[in-house]
Structures are given as C-alpha cells and as structure tokens.
C-alpha positions as CSV (number, residue, x, y, z in Angstrom):
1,X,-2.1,-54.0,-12.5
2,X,0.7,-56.1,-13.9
3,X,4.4,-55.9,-13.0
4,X,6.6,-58.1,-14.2
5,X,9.2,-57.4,-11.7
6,X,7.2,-56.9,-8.6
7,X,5.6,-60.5,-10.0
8,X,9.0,-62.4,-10.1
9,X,10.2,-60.9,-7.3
10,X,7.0,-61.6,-5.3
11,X,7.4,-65.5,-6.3
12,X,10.8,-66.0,-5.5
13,X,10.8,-64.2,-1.7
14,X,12.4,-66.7,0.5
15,X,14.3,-68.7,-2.2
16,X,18.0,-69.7,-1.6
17,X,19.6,-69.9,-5.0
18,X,22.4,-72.0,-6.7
19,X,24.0,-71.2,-9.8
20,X,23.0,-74.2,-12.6
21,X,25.8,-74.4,-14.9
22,X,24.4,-76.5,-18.6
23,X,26.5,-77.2,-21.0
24,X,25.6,-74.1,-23.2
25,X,26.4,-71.2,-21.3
26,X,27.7,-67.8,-22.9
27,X,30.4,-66.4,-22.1
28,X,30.3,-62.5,-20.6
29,X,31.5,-59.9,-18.3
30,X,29.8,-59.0,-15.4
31,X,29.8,-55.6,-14.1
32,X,28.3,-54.2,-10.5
33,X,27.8,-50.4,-10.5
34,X,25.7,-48.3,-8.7
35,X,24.9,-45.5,-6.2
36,X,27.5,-45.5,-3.5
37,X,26.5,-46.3,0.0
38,X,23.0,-47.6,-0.9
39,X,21.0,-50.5,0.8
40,X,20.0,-51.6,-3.1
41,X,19.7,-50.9,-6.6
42,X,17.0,-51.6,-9.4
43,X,18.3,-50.4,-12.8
44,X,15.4,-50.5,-15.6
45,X,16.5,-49.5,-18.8
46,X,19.6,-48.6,-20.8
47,X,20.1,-46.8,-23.9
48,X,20.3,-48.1,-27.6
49,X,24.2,-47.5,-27.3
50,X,24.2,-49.3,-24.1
51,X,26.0,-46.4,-22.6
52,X,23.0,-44.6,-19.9
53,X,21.2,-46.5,-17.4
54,X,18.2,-45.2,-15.4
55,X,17.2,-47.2,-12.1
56,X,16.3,-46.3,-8.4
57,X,18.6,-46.5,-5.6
58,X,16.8,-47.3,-1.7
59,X,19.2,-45.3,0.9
60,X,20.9,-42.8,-1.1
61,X,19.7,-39.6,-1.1
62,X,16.8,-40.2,1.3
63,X,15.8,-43.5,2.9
64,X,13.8,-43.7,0.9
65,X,13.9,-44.8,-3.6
66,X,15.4,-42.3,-5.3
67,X,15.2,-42.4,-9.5
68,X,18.7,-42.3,-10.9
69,X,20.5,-41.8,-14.3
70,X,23.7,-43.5,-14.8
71,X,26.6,-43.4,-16.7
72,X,30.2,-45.0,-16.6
73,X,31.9,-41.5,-17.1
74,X,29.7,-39.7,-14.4
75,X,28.7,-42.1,-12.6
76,X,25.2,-42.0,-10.8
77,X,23.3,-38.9,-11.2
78,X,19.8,-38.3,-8.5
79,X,16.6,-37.0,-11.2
80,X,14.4,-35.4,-7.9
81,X,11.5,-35.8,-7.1
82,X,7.9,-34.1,-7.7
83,X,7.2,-33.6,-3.8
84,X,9.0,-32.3,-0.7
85,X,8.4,-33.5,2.2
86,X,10.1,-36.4,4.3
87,X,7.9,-39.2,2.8
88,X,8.8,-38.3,-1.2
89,X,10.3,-40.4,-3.6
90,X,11.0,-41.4,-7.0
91,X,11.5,-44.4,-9.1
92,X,12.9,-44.5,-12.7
93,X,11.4,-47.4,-15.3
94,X,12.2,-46.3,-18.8
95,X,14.4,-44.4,-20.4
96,X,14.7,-42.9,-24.4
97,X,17.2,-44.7,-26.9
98,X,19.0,-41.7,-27.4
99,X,19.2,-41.6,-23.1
100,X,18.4,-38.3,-22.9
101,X,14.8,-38.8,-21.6
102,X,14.1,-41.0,-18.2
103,X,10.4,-41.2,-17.4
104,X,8.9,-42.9,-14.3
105,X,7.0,-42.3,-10.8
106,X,7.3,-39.7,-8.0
107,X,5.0,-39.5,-5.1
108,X,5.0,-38.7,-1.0
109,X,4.3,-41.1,1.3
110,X,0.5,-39.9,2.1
111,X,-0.3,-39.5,-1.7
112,X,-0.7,-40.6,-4.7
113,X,2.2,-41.5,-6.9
114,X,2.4,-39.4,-10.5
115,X,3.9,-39.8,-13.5
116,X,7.2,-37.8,-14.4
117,X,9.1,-37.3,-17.7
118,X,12.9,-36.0,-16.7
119,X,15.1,-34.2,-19.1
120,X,18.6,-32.6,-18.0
121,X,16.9,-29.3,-19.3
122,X,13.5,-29.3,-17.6
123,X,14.3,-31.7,-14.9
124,X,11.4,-33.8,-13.3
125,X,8.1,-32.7,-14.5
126,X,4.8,-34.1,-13.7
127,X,2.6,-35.3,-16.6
128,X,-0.2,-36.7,-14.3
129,X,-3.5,-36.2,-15.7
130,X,-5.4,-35.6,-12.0
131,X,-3.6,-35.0,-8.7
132,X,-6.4,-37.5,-7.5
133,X,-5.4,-41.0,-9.2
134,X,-2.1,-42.5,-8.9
135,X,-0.4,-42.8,-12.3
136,X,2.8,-44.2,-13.4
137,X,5.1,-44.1,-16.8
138,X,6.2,-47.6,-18.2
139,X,7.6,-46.7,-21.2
140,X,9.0,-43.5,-23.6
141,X,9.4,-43.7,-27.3
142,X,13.5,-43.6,-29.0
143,X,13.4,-39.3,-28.9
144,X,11.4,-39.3,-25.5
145,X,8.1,-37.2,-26.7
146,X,5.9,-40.0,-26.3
147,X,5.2,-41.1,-23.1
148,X,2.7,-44.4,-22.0
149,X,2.1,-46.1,-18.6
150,X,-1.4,-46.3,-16.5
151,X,-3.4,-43.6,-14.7
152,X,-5.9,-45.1,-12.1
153,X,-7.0,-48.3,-14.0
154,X,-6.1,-47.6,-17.3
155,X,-3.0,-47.7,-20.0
156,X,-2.3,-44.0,-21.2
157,X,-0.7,-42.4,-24.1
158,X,1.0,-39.2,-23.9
159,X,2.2,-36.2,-25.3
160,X,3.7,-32.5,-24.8
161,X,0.7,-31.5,-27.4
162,X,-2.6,-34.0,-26.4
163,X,-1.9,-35.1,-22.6
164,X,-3.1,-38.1,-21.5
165,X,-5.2,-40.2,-23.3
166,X,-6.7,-43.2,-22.3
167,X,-6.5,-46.5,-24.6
168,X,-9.2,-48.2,-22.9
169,X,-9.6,-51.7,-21.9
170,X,-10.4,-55.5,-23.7
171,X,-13.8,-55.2,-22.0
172,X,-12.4,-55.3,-18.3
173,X,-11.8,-53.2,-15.7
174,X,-8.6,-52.5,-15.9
175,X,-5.1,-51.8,-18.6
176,X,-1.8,-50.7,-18.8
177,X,0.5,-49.7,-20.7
178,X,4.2,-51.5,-20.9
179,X,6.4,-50.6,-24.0
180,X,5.9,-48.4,-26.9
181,X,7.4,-48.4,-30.1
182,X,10.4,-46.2,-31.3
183,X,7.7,-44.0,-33.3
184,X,5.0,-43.7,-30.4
185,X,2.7,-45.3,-32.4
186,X,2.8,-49.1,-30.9
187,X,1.9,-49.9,-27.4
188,X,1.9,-53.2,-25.9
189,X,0.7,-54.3,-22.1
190,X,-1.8,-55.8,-20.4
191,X,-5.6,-55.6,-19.7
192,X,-8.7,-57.2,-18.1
193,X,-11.4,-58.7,-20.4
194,X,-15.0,-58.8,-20.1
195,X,-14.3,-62.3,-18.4
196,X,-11.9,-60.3,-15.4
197,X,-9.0,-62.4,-17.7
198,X,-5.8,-60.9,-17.9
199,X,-4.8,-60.8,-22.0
200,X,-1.5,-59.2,-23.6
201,X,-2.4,-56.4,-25.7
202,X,-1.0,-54.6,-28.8
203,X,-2.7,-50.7,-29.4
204,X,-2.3,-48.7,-32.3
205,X,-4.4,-45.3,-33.2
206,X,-6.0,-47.5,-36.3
207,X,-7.0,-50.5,-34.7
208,X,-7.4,-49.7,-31.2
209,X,-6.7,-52.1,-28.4
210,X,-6.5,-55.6,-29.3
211,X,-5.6,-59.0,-27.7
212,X,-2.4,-61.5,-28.6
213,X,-3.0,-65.2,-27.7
214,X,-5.4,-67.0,-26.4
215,X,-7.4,-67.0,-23.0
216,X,-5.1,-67.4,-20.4
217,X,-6.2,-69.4,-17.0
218,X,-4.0,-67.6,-14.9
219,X,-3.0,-64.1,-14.0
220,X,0.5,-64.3,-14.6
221,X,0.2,-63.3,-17.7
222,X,1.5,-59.9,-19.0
223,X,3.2,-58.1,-22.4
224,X,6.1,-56.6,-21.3
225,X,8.1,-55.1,-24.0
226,X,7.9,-54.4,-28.0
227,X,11.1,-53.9,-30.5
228,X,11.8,-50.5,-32.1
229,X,9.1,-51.1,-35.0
230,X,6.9,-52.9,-32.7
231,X,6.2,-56.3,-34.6
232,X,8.3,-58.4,-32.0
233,X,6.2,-58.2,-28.3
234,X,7.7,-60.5,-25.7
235,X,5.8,-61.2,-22.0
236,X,4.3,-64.0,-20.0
237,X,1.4,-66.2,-20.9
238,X,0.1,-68.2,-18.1
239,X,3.5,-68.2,-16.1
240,X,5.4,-69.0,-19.7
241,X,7.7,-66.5,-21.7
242,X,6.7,-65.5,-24.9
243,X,7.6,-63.9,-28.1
244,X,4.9,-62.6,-30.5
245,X,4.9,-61.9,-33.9
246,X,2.1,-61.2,-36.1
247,X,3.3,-63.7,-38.8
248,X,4.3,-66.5,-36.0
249,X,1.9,-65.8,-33.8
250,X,2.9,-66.8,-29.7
251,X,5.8,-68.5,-29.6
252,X,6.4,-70.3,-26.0
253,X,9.7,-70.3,-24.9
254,X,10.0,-73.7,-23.2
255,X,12.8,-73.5,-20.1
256,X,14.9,-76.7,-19.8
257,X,14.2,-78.2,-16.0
258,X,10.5,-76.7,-15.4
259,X,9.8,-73.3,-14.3
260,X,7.7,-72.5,-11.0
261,X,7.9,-68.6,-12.3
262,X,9.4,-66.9,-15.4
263,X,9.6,-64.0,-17.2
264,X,10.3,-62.7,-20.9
265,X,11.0,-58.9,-19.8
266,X,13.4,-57.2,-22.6
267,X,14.4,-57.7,-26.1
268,X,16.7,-55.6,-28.4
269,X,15.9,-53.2,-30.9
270,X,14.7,-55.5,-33.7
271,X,13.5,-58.2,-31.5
272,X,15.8,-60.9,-32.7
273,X,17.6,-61.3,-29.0
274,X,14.7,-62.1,-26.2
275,X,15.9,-61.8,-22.3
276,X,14.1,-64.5,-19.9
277,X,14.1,-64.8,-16.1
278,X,13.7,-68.5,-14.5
279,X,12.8,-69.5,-11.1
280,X,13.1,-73.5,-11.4
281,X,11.3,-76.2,-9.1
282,X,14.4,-76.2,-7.5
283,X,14.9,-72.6,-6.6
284,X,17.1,-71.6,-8.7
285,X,17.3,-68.2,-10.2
286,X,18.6,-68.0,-14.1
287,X,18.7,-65.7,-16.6
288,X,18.8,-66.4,-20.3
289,X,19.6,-65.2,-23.7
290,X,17.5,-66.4,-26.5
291,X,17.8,-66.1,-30.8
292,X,15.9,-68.5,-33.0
293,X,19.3,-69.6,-34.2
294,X,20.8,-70.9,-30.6
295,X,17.1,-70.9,-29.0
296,X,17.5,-70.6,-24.4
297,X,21.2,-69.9,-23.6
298,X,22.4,-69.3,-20.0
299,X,23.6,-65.9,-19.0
300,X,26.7,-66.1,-16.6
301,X,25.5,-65.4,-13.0
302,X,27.2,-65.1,-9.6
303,X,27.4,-66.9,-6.0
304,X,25.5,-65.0,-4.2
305,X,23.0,-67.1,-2.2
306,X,19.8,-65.7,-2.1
307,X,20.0,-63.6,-5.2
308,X,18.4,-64.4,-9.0
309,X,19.8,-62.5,-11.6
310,X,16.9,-60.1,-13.0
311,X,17.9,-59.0,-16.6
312,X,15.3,-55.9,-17.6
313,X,16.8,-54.4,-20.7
314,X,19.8,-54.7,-23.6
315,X,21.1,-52.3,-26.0
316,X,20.2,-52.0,-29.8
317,X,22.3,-54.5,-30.8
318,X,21.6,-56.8,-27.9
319,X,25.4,-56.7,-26.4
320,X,25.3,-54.7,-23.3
321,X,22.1,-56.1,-21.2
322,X,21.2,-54.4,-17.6
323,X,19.8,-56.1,-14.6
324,X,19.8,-56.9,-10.7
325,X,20.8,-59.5,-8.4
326,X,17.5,-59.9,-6.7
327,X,18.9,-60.4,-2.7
328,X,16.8,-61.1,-0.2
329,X,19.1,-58.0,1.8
330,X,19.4,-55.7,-0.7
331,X,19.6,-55.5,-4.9
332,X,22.5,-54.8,-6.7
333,X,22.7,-53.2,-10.4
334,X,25.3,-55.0,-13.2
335,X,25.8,-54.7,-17.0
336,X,26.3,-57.9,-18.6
337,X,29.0,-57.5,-21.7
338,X,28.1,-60.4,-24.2
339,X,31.9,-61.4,-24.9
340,X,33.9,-60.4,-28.1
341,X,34.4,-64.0,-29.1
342,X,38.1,-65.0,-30.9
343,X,40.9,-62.4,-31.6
344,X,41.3,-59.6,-34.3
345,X,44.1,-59.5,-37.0
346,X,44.7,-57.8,-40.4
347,X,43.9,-54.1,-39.8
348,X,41.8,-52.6,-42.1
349,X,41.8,-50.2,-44.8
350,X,39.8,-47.1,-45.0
351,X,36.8,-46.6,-46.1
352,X,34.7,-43.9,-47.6
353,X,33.6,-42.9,-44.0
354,X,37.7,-42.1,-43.4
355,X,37.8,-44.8,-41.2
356,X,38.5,-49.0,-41.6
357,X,35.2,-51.1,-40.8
358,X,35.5,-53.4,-37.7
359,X,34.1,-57.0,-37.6
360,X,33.0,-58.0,-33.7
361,X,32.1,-61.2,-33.0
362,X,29.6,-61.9,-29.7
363,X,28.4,-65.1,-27.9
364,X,30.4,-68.4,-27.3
365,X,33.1,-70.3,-28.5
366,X,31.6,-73.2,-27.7
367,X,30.5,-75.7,-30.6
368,X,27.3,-76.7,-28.2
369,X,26.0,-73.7,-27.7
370,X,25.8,-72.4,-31.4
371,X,25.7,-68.8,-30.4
372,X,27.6,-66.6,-32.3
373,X,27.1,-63.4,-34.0
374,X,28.7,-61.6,-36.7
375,X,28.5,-57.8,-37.3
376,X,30.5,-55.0,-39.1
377,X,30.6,-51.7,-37.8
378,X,31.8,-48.2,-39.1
379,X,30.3,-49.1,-42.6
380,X,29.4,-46.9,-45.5
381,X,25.8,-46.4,-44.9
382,X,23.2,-47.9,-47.5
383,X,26.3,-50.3,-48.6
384,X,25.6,-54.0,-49.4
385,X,27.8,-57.2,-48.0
386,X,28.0,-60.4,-46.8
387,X,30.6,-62.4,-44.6
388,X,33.3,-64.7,-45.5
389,X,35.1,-67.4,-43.3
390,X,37.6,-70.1,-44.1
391,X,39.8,-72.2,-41.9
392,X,43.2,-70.6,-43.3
393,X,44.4,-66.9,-42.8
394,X,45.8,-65.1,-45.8
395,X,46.5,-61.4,-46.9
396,X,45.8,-60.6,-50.5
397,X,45.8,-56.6,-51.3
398,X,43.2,-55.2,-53.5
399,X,41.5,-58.7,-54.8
400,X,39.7,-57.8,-57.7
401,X,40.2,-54.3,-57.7
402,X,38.8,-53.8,-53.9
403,X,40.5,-51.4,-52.4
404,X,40.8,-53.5,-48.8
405,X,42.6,-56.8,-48.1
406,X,41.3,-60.3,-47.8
407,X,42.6,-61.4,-45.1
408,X,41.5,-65.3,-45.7
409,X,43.3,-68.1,-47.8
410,X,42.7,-71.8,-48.9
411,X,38.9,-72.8,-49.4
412,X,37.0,-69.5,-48.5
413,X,32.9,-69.7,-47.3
414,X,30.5,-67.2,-48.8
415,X,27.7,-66.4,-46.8
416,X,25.4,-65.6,-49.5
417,X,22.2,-67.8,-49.0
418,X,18.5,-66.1,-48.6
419,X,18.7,-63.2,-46.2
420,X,22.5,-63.3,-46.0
421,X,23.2,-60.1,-48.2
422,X,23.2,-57.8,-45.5
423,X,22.9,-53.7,-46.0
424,X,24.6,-51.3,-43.9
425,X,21.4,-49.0,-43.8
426,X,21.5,-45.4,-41.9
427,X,24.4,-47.0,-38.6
428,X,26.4,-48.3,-41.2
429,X,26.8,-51.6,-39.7
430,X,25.0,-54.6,-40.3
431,X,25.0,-58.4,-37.9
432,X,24.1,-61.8,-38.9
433,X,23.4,-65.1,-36.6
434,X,25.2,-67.7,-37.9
435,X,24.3,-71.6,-37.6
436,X,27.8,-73.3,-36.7
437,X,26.1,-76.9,-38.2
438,X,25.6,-75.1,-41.9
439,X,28.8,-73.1,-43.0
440,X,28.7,-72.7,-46.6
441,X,31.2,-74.3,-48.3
442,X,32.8,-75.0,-52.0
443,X,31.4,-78.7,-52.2
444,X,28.0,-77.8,-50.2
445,X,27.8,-76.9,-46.3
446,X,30.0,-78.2,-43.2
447,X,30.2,-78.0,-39.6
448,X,32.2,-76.2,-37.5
449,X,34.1,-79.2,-35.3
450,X,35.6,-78.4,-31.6
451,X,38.7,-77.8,-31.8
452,X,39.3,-76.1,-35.5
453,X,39.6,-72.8,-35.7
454,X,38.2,-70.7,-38.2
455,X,38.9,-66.6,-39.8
456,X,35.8,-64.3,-40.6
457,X,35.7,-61.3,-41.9
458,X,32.8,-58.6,-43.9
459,X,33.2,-57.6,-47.4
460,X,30.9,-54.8,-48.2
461,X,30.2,-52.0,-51.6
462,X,31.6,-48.5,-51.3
463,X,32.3,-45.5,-53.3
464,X,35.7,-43.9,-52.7
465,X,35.1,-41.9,-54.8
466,X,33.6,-44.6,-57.5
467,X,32.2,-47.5,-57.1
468,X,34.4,-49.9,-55.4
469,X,34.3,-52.4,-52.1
470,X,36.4,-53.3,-49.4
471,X,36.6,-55.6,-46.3
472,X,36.8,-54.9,-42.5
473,X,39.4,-56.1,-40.4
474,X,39.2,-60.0,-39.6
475,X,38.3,-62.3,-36.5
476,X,40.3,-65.7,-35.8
477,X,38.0,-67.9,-33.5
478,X,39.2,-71.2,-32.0
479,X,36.2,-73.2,-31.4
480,X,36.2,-75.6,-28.2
C-alpha cells in the first residue's frame, strides 16, 4: 500500500539537513505545539478554520502512538483506543472540516489494526469490516459521515447506513483510498494495475475507479489528496509532485535544484494552494507553497539538523498549514501562519452583517516572489466585488452614494479583468491572487517596483436595507 509519509520519511532516514534559503521565500510564523512530555509528534490534518488538529503522539499516554485531537484553547486531547491490553494503540490521519470528526487506526500489538471513526459523543468506534484483515481510515468527508481508507488490499467507502464497501482495483491486486471529497462522493488514491503498476486513481459511484496520468516506471507514485469539490487531485508521479485537473490534465511540479524524493501531500479547499515536500541531491529537506500565480515558493523552516519539515495539511483558505519536523530522534508538530503582509488603516464601516468587512493580505512582500493574496472577510453573503489599489492613501466618505469610505487617493487600480469580479458566496468572503508584474492601471498595466508602496482595499454590493455598497478596511504594503 502507498504512504506518502511513511515513503518520504523512509527515503530521507539518515539525512543531515541544512536550511536552503532562495531568493523567494515567504514569510510565516512558525508554531511548535504538542503533547507534553512525548518522545514525538505526527499531526495529520486540521480543520477548514485551521483551528483543530488531529495527530499521534509516541510516549504520552502509553509508550506506545496514541491518536490525539488538538486545539490551542485545550490543548491536546488523547481519542482511546479500540483494544486494552499493554500492546494497543492508536493513530489519527484525517479529520472533518467542521473538526468534529477524527478518523484513523487502532490496533494491539498481536493484531490486526482496525479502522476507527471518533466523535466527542460516541468516542472511538470501530468500523472495521472483519476482525480478520487489517484496515485503516485515510480520509472523512467535511460533516464526517463518510469515511474511506483500505481494508486488506483494497480502498473502501463507508457509511453509518451501507458499511464498507469495496471500490475495487485498476486490474491489480491491490487499492486504497486517500482523500475524499467534501460530499463523499469523490475518492482519490492509489492502486495496482493489471501490469502490478502503481496508477493514481479518481472513484466516483458513476464511473467507477479510473486512472490519472500515464504509466508510471516506478512505485513512488501515489494520489494523495483531492479539494473540497474534488476536481483538483494532487500526489506523486514517478517520484515527481503533481496536481491534476481534469481540464489540465497532470501538471508536474518541477523543484528548483533536483529532487532525490518529493511529495505533493495537501492542498486547500479549492485546490488553488498545493503543499510539496523536497528531499534534494544534497540532502536537504524543504517544504514549499505553490499557486499558479507565484508557481514553488519556500516555506520558512528551522535549524534543526536532521529534521525536514513535513507539511500534511492547510486550512480552507490555505493560511494556517500543519506539519512535522521529521528528526531522526523524535518529530515535532508546528502550525505554519502564512504572514499578514503590510499594515491596516481606515477602519471600516458596517455592513449589513452589523459588522465592517476586513481585507487580509497573505504571502510576501517581496517583489521576487510574486506571492500575495488578497481576501475580504465578514462580507454580505452572495455580494459581488472586486479590489482596488493605488500608491496614495486617501479618505473619501460615501463616494457615490456608498455607504463605506475609500480609503485610496491619486490614480486608483481597478481589478476588474476576466475572473476578477469576485462573489462573496455562502462565508461571505471572497480572495484573489494577484500578479505584482500586471497591476491594472489608468493608461494600461504596471509593475509593482521594490521599494514603492502601495494601499488595497475590497469594494463589494450590499443592501442595508436597499441596494447600496461599501468597502472594507484598507491594507498599506511596502514592497522590498
């Protein structure tokens, strides 16, 4: 069966690691947590919010792994396990979106390992289809009814109502199931063809089990995880990260400096922000962050020698990502906080939701690493908007009738071109990647030039109580 973890991990045993610093590197915090007292930590997932993590901790409450749910207010919390005995343990992989729902392995020492699905209400429940064959859950959809992994040699779909069911194979011996969709309806992972080849694979209930990509010639090759509506799969393809869509096909995600081993392991919720782990010729360890606007940027990392940071899962909205520092002695757990670029002025005025709207801005200030992302929050949902942005700061109250302020002067840029008209939808918020070389402008499009600094803020429809429109608060970013 494939792991991607247990894969990486495998390949970089032994490796003393430096920290490679390129000129494009975001800018984050980096946050240990963890059980206390514990000889190592292997968070797995987090939550859409990016508030819950669920992981296992080795020497915590046993010797032995322990599955764990984790939060900043109560810190770590132990889920049980299936069997007593001296030899049990657990391990956590998945958890829901809305983190109420942590699914995962439990086994004793002289058994086979089952599948659990935890819930605060029902606690750790075995959903094993025989007490014969070692099974294992991968993945849970965002409310946590649907459940998928692999039982034995095969990828499994489950629920309270049907069990188990088996998805079959690509003509091979062996599958198994990685990621599901938010619906339950999409499952990626991996499985054997008639040839004994390992192939990604994409399952729905209409089509059945099919194959993305070509024939691979080696084995590390693997889909590890699929977006919330399941058209974005990202894995490995012959030792190379991918991202899959159906219109795009695979797209290789070329590492600069080579690559002995890596990794495509999470992604957000619509796919747009892919996570990649890196094991260099020269033994490095890296993690990156990748959008099609700024392609590969570098994660920051830490000292430790003989550690790779491990990233295995983000938030919706891509800003809070959870991973390990893969040491030799023991792993530790951190949360990565992508950075809220520039500083905020001009409060805002409130909306129809009672409250103002919020503009954040994530990634670097850095000119050469073309990273940055706009998004309003605490929107009116379903409302309509785009972003403006001008070198000069103003305050103008009610411009046209709005009842915000825009807080912008002099020549103001109107991000308005094809698929810049955002909607707020049902979160009332809405984001948008920004290309630093192509900022709209009155006389065509600039660049954003080290060293200038620039304002941004959202304008967005309303109805308070008629129709009307108003503006968040605004962003000033010095760029470097």
């Amino acid at each position: 069966m494939f792991d991607s973890q247990q894969m990486f991990a495998a390949l970089t045993v032994g490796a003393l690691v430096s920290i490679l610093t390129p000129q494009a590197q975001a800018q984050g915090r980096l946050e240990f947590f963890g059980p206390i007292n514990s000889q190592g930590e292997n968070p797995s997932a987090i939550s859409a919010d990016g508030a819950v993590v669920a992981g296992t901790a080795t020497g915590w409450v046993t010797p032995l792994q322990h599955a764990f749910r984790w939060t900043a207010a109560s810190g770590a919390q132990p889920l049980g396990v299936l069997f007593s005995g001296p030899g049990n343990y657990s391990r956590a992989v998945d958890i829901s979106a809305n983190g109420l729902v942590v699914v995962g392995e439990s086994g004793e020492h002289s058994a086979v390992s089952h599948a659990f699905r935890w819930t605060a209400a029902t606690g750790m429940v075995d959903i094993a289809s025989s007490t014969a064959t070692p099974t294992i859950a991968n993945g849970v959809s965002a409310d946590g009814s649907v459940v998928v992994g692999g039982s034995g040699f095969r990828a499994f779909r489950w629920t309270q109502a049907t069990g188990q069911q088996s998805l079959g194979t690509l003509g091979g011996n062996s599958s198994e199931a990685f990621g599901v969709s938010d619906d339950g309806e999409i499952i990626v992972g991996t499985a054997k063809d008639a040839n004994g080849e390992k192939r990604p694979f994409r399952w729905t209930a209409s089509t059945g089990m099919v194959a993305i990509g070509g024939t691979p010639s080696s084995s590390l090759t693997g889909a590890a995880a699929v977006s919330g509506d399941g058209s974005v799969i990202v894995g490995t393809f012959d030792g190379t990260p991918f991202r899959w869509t159906a219109a795009s096909g695979m797209q290789f995600l070329a590492l600069p400096g080579g690559s002995i081993a890596a990794a495509a392991n999470g992604l957000n919720e619509d796919g747009s922000v892919v996570f990649v782990n890196n094991l260099t010729p020269a033994g490095i360890g890296e993690t990156y962050r990748w959008t099609a606007a700024t392609g590969l940027i570098l994660l920051d990392t830490f000292p430790q020698q003989g550690c790779l940071p491990f990233a295995v899962d983000a938030s919706a909205d891509g800003s809070v990502i959870v991973g390990r520092n893969g040491c030799q002695s023991s792993n530790q757990g951190w949360l990565y906080h992508t950075s809220q670029v520039g500083e905020r002025y001009c409060s805002p005025v409130a909306n129809s939701t009672g409250r103002g709207a919020l503009l954040n801005i994530r990634g670097s200030a850095l000119v050469s690493a073309n990273d940055i992302t706009l998004q309003a929050e605490f929107l009116p949902p379903s409302a309509f908007g785009f972003y403006v942005a001008s070198r000069n700061q103003g305050n103008v109250p009610q411009p046209g009738g709005s009842q915000g302020v825009l807080c912008l002067g002099g020549a103001i840029a109107r991000f308005i071109g094809p698929g810049q008209v955002l909607d707020s939808g049902a979160t009332g918020t809405f984001s948008l990647d920004i290309d630093l070389n192509s900022v709209p402008a009155p006389t065509g499009v600039t660049a954003i030039q080290v060293g200038e600094t620039w304002n941004f803020q959202a304008w967005h429809r309303d109805n308070n109580p008629g129709a009307t429109s108003n503006f968040t608060d605004a962003v000033s970013v010095m760029f470097l």
